[in-house]
C-alpha positions as CSV (number, residue, x, y, z in Angstrom):
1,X,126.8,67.6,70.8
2,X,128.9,69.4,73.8
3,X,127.0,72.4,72.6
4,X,123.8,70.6,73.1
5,X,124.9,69.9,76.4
6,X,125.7,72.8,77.6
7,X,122.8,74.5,76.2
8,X,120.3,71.7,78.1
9,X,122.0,72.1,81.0
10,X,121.8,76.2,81.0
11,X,117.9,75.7,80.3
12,X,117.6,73.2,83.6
13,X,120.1,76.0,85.6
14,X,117.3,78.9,84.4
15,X,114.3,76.4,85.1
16,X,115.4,76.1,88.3
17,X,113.5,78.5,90.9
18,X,115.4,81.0,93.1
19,X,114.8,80.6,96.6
20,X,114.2,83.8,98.6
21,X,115.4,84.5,101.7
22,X,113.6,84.8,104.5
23,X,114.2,87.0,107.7
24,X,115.1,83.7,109.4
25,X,117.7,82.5,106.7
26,X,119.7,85.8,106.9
27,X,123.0,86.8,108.4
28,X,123.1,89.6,110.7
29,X,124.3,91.8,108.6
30,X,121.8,90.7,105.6
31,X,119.0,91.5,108.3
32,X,120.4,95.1,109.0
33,X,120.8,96.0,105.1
34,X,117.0,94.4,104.7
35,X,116.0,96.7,107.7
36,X,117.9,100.3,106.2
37,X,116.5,99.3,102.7
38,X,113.1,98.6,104.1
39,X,113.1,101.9,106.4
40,X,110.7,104.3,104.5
41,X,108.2,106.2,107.1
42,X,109.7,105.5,109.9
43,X,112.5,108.1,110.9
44,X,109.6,110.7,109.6
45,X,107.0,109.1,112.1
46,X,109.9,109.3,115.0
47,X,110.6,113.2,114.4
48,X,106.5,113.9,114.7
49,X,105.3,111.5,117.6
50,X,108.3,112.3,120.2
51,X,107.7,116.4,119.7
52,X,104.6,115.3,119.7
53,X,104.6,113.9,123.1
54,X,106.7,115.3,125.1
55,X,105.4,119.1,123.8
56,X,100.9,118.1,125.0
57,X,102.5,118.0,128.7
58,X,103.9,121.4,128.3
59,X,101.3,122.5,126.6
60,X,99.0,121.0,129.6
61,X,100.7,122.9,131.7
62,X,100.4,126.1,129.9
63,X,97.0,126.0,130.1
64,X,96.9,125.8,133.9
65,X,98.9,128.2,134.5
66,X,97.2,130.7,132.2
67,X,93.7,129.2,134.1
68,X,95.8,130.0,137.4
69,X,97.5,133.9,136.5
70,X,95.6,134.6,133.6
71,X,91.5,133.6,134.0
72,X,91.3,132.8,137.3
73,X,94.0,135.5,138.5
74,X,95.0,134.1,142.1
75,X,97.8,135.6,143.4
76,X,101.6,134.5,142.3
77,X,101.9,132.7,145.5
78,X,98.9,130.7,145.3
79,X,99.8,129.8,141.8
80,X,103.7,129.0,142.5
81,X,102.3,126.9,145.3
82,X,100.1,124.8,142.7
83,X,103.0,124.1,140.6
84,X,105.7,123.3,142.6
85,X,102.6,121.0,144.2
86,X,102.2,122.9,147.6
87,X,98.9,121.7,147.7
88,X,98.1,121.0,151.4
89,X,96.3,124.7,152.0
90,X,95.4,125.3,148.0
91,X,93.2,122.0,147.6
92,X,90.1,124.4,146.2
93,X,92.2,126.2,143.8
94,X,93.6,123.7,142.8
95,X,90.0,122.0,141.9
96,X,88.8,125.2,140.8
97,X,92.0,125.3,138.1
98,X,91.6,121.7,137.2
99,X,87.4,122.1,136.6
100,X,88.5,125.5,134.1
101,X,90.8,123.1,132.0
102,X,88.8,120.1,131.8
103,X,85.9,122.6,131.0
104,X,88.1,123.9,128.1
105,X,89.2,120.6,126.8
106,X,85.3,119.4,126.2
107,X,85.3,122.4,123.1
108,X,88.7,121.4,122.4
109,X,88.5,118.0,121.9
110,X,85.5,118.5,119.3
111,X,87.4,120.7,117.7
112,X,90.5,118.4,117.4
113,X,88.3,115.6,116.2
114,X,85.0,116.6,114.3
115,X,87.1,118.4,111.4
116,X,89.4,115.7,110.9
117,X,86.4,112.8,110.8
118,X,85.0,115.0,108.0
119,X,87.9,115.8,106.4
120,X,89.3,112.3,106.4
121,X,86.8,110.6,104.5
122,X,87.4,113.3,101.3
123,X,91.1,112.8,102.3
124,X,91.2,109.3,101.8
125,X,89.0,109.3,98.7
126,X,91.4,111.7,97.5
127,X,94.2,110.2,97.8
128,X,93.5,106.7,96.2
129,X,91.9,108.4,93.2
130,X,95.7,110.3,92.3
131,X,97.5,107.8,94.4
132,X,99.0,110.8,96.5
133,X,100.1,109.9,99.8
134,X,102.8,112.3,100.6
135,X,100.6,114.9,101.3
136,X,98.3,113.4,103.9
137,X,101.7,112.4,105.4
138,X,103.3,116.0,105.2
139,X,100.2,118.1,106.3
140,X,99.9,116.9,109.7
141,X,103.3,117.6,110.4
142,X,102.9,121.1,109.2
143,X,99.7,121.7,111.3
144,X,102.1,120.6,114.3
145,X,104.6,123.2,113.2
146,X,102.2,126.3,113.3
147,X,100.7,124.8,116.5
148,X,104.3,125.2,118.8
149,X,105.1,128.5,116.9
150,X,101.8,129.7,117.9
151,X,102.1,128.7,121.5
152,X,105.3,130.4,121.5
153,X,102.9,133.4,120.2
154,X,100.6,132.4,123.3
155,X,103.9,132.2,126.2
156,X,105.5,135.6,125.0
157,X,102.0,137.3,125.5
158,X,101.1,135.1,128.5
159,X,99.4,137.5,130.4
160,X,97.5,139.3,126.8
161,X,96.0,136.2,126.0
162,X,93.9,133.9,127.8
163,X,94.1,130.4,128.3
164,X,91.0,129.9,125.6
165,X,93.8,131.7,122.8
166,X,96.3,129.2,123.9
167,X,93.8,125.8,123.3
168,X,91.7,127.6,120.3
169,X,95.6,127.4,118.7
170,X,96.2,123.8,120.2
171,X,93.4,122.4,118.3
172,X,93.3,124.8,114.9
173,X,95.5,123.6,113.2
174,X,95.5,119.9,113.8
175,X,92.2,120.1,112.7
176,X,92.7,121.8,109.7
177,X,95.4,119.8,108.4
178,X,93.8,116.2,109.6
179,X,96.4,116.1,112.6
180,X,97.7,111.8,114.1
181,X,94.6,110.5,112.0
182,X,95.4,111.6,108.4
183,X,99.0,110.8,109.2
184,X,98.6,107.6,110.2
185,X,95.6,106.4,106.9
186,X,98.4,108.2,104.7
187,X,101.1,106.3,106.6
188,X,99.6,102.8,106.5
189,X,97.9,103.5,102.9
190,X,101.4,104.1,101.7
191,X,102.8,101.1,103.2
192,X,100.8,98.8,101.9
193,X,101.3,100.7,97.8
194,X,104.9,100.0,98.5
195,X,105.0,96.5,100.0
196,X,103.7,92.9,98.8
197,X,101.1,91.1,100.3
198,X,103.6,88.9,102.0
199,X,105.6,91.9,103.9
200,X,102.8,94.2,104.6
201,X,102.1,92.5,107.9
202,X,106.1,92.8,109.2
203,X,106.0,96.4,107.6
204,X,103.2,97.8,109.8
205,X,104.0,95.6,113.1
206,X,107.4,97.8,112.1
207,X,105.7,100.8,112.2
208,X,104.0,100.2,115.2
209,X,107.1,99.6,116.8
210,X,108.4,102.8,116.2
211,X,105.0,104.5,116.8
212,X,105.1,102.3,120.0
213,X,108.3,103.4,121.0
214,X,108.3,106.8,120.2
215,X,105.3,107.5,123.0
216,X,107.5,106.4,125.8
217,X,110.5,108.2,124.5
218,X,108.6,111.6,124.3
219,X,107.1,110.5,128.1
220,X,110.5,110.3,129.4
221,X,111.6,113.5,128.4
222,X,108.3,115.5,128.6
223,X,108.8,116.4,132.2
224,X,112.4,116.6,132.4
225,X,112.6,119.4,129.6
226,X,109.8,121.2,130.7
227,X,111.8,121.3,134.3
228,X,115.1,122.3,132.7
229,X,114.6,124.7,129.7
230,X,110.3,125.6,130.0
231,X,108.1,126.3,127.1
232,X,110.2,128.4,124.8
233,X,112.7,125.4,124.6
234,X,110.3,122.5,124.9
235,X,108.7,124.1,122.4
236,X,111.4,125.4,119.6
237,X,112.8,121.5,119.5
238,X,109.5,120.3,118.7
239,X,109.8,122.9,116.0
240,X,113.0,122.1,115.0
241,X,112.0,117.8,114.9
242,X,109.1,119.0,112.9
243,X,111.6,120.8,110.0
244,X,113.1,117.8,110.4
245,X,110.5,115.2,109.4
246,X,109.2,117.7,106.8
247,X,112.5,118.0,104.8
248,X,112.8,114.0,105.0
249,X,109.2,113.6,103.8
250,X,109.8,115.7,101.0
251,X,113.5,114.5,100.0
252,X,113.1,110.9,100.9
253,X,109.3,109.5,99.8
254,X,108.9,108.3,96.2
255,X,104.9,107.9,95.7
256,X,104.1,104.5,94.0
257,X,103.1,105.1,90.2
258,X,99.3,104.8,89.9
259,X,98.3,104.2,85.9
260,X,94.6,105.5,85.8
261,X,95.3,108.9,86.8
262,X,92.1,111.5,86.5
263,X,92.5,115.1,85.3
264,X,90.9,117.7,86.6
265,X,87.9,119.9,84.5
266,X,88.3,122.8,83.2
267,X,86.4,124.5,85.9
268,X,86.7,127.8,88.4
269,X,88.0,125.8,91.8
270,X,88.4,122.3,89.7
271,X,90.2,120.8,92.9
272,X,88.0,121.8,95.3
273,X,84.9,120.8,93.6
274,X,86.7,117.5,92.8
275,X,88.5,116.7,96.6
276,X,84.8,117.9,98.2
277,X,82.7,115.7,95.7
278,X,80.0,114.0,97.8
279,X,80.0,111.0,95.3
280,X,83.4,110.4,96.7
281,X,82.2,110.5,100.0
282,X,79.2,108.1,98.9
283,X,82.1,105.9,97.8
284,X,84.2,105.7,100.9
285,X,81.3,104.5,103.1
286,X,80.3,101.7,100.1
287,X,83.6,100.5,101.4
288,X,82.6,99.2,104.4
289,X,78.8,97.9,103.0
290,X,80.5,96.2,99.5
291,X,79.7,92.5,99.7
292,X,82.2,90.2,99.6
293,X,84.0,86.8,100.2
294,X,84.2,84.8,103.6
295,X,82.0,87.5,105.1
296,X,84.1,90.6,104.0
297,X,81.3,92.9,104.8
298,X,80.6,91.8,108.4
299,X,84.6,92.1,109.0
300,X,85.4,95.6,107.7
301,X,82.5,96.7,109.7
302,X,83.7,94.9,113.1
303,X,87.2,95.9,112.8
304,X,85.5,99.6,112.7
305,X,84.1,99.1,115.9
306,X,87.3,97.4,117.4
307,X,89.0,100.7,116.5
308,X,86.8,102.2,118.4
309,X,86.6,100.3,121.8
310,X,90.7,100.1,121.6
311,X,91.2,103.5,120.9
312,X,88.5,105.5,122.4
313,X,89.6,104.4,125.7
314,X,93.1,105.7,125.3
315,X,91.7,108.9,124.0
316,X,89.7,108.8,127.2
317,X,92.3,108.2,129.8
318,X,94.7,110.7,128.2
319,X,92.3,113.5,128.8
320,X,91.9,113.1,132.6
321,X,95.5,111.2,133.5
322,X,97.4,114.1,134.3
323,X,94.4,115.8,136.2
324,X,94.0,113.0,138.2
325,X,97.4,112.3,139.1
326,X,97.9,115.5,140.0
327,X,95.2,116.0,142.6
328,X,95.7,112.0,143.8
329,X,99.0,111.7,144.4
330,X,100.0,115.5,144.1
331,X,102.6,114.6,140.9
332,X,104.5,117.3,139.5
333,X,105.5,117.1,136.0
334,X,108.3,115.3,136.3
335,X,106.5,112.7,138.1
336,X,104.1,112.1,136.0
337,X,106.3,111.7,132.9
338,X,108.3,108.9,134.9
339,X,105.0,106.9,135.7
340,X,103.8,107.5,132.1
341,X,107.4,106.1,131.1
342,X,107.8,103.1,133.3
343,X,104.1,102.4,132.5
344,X,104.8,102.6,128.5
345,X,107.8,100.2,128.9
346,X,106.1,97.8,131.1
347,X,103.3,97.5,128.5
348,X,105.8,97.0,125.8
349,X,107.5,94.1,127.5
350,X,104.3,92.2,129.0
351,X,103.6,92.1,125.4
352,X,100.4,89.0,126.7
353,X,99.1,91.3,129.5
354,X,98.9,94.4,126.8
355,X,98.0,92.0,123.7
356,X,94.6,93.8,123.4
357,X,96.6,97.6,123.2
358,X,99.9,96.4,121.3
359,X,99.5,93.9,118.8
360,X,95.3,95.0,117.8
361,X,97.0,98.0,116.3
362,X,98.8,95.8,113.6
363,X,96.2,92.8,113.3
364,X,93.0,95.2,112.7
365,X,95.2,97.6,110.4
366,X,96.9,94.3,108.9
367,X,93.5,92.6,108.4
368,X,92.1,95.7,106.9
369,X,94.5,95.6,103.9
370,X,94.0,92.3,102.7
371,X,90.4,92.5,102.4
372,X,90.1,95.3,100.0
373,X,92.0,95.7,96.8
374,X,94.6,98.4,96.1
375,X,92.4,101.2,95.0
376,X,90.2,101.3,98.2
377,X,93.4,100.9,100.6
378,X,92.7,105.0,100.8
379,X,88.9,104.8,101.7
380,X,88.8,102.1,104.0
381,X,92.0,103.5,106.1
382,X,90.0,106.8,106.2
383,X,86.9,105.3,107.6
384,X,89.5,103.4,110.3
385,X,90.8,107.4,110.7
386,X,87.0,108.9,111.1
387,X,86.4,105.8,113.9
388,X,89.6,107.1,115.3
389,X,88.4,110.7,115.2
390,X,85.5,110.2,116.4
391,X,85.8,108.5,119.5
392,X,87.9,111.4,121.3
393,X,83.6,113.4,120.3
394,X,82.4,110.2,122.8
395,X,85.1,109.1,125.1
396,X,86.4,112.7,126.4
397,X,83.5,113.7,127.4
398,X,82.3,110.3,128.8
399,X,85.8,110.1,130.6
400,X,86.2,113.8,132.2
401,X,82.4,113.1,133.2
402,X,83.3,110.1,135.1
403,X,85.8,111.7,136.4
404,X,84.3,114.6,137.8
405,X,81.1,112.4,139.1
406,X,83.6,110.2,141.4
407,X,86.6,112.2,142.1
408,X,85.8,112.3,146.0
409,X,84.4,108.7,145.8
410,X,87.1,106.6,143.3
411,X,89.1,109.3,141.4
412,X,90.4,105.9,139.3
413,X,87.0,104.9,138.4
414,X,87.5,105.9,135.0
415,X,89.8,102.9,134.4
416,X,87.5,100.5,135.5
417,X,85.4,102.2,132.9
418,X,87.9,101.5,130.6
419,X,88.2,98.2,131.1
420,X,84.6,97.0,130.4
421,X,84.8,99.3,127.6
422,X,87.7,97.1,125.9
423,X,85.6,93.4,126.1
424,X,84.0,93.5,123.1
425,X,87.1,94.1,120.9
426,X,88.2,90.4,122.9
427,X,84.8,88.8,121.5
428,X,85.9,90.2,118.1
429,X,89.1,89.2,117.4
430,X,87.8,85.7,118.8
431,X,84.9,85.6,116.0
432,X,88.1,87.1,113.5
433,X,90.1,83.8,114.4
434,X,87.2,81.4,114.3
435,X,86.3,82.7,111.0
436,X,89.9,82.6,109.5
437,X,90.5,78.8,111.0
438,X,86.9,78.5,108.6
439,X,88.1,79.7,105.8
440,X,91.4,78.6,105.5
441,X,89.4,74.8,106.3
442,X,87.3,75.4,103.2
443,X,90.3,77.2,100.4
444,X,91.9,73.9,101.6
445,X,88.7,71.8,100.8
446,X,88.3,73.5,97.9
447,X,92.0,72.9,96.5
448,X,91.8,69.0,97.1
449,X,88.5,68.9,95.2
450,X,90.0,70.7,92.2
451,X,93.8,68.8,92.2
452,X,91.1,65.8,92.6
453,X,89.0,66.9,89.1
454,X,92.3,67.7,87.3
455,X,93.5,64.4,88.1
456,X,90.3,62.8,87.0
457,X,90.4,64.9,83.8
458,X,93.7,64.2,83.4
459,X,93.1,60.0,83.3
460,X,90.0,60.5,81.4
461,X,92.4,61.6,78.6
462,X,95.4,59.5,78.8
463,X,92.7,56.6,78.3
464,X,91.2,58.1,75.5
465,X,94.6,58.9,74.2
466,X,96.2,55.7,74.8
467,X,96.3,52.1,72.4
468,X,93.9,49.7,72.8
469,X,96.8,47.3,73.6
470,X,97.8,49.5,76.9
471,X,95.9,48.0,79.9
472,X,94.9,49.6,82.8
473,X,97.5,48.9,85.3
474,X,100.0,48.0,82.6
475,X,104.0,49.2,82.8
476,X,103.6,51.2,79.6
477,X,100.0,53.2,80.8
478,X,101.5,54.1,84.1
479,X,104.5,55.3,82.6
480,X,102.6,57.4,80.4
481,X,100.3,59.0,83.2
482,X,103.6,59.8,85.7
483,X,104.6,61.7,82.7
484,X,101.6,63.6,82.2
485,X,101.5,64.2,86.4
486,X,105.1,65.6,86.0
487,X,107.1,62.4,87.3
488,X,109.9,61.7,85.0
489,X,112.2,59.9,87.2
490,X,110.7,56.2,88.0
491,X,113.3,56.3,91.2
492,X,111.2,59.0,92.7
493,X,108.0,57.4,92.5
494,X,106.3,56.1,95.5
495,X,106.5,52.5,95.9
496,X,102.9,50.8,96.4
């Protein structure tokens, strides 16, 4: 009997269910081994967006000063004037400099962005088919690597090589290897394989964090390295961050095991006939067509276009910023990196003033994920990346035309551009919310009718089931129902 005991009371120990903690319920230092356990991409991401950053305002200035020496050839001391900001008798060489960049960054920008949109959507295809996602995490930072070592190339032989050389190199091999928008669909793609459905919205606002943090980082010391060591040491710590995030991609990512593998034919170029296969293409864009629940269609497609009227503005902006607050305010380089700094901070803090810019990032790539299932997580964040690539094709151009159309009317006429630009993603995410108060109205409609049915079922067959002599409403049917709905204590039963 004592064994009996025991035995019933292990059974009701096991039957018992575990309660999980929650980010709330844990200790300080529970939340800090959660946090290192948890950290996957994230030290990567930090070693290739801060080189990232703080190397494009060197590289900026590379390019006018091979437009100033190089193309244009004005004298040293016009151009020493121009960059220490002695402006006041060089204001037409300075417009004549700043017109041979922005020029040069219309070719540039198509290159940085039409490869990658059509690579991306073979990319992305790719990679849910063998469930690889290191790659389209490693190559980026790679194409990053050969891009400083060649402008290294391009600053030894400053005076050989134009200023095209230096932005032909600047956009090569970004472009070849799928550059921030494969990163970021082999980033997010990976993050949700490795995280449930319940942590994949903490894991990506996580992300953006870092990603959000690392901009400002890289804006605070852009200017201040460039001042103290120049290119050739601005340029070999990018390097060196970029080893760095290559050996921890390599060394630290475990890809998720994927069951239905493919294998390649026995075929002359088998992996390039199968990563270029137009039916994979075809199979990306059914992505964002494919029917589904609670309008599932309609809301792939409009978070597309909310990519594109958050991000094309910032893609925008970043191509005429440092022009115009150089011939506005007469910044130098320094200058420029504090304003982008404070300005980055003072976004991060006013989190409700920069909702639209901050938090989108997470809710449309959050959203994304938990309308497909895992095997499409691959196309559809590669048709988020070809939005993404795209809109530099539109918004550059649009943005260094308005720029140049206004510049002795409202140089800062391109953020009031901006700004319209940015309403409909508002309308958007307010049909999003209306839709999801909707349907969560319904699934709860829906579960009372069924627990209702059950229920009915459920009496339907104690009745049929039960003696003759057992009345409804008697002491020995009720007793029999409260068993069948799972009430076996009488002391917990509501009192009528």
């Amino acid at each position: 009997m004592a064994k009996a005991a025991i035995s019933d009371k292990k059974q009701e120990t096991e039957k018992k269910p575990v309660k999980e903690l929650t980010l709330r319920d844990m200790t300080w230092k529970e939340r800090y081994k959660f946090l290192i356990e948890n950290i996957t991409v994230e030290p990567m991401l930090a070693c290739y967006i801060i080189p990232s950053v703080f190397a494009s305002l060197a590289t900026q200035n590379l390019n006018l000063e091979k437009a100033c020496r190089v193309n244009l050839a004005y004298s040293t001391e016009v151009c020493d004037a121009l960059s220490e900001r002695n402006t006041a008798n060089y204001t037409l060489e300075e417009k004549a400099v700043q017109q041979l960049v922005a020029s040069m960054g219309v070719w540039k920008t198509m290159l940085q962005s039409a490869l990658p949109a059509f690579l991306i959507m073979f990319v992305g295809s790719w990679s849910d088919r063998w469930g690889q996602r290191k790659p389209c995490m490693l190559l980026p930072i790679a194409g990053e690597l050969f891009t400083v070592i060649g402008l290294m190339f391009c600053t030894f032989f400053f005076y050989e090589l134009p200023m095209e050389v230096a932005g032909f190199i600047e956009g090569l091999f970004p472009a070849l290897t799928g550059g921030w928008f494969t990163m970021f669909m082999g980033v997010f793609s990976y993050i949700a394989d490795v995280t449930t459905v319940e942590m994949r919205t903490l894991r990506i606002g996580i992300v953006n964090v870092f990603c959000s943090l690392g901009v400002p980082i890289g804006l605070a010391l852009s200017g201040v390295l460039y001042k103290k060591i120049g290119f050739y040491g601005v340029f070999s710590i990018s390097a060196f961050m970029y080893v760095m995030a290559l050996y921890y991609g390599i060394t630290r990512f475990q890809e998720a095991k994927k069951v239905d593998v493919p294998s390649l034919e026995n075929k002359p170029c088998a992996f390039i006939r199968d990563f270029f296969d137009v039916r994979h293409l075809l199979e990306t864009f059914k992505v964002a067509f494919k029917e589904g629940e609670n309008n599932r269609k309609k809301k792939v497609m409009l978070l597309m276009l909310v990519v594109m009227v958050v991000i094309g503005p910032m893609h925008g902006e970043m191509n005429v910023t440092y022009l115009f607050t150089r011939y506005r305010f007469n910044w130098d380089e320094v200058d420029f990196s504090m304003f982008s700094t404070y300005s980055m901070i003072t976004n991060l803090i006013g989190a409700i003033v920069e909702i639209l810019n901050g938090t989108s990032f997470i809710a449309m790539r959050s959203i994304a994920s938990k309308l497909v299932p895992a095997d499409e997580l691959g196309k559809v964040n590669s048709l988020f990346g070809a939005c993404e690539a795209l809109m530099p094709l539109v918004y550059g151009p649009m943005y260094s035309a308005t720029y140049a159309a206004t510049i002795n009317i409202m140089p800062g006429a391109f953020f009031i551009l901006g700004g319209i630009l940015t309403l409909p993603a508002v309308i958007i995410f307010g049909w999003m919310y209306v839709q999801h108060k909707k349907d969560a109205k319904r699934l709860n409609s829906q579960n009372n009718v069924e627990a209702g049915h059950k229920e009915s079922v459920l009496q339907d067959v104690i009745l049929s089931t039960a003696p003759k002599e057992a009345q409804i409403g008697s002491p020995i049917l009720n007793g029999v129902s409260n068993r069948k709905l799972g009430v076996n204590n009488p002391a917990f039963e509501m009192e009528k």
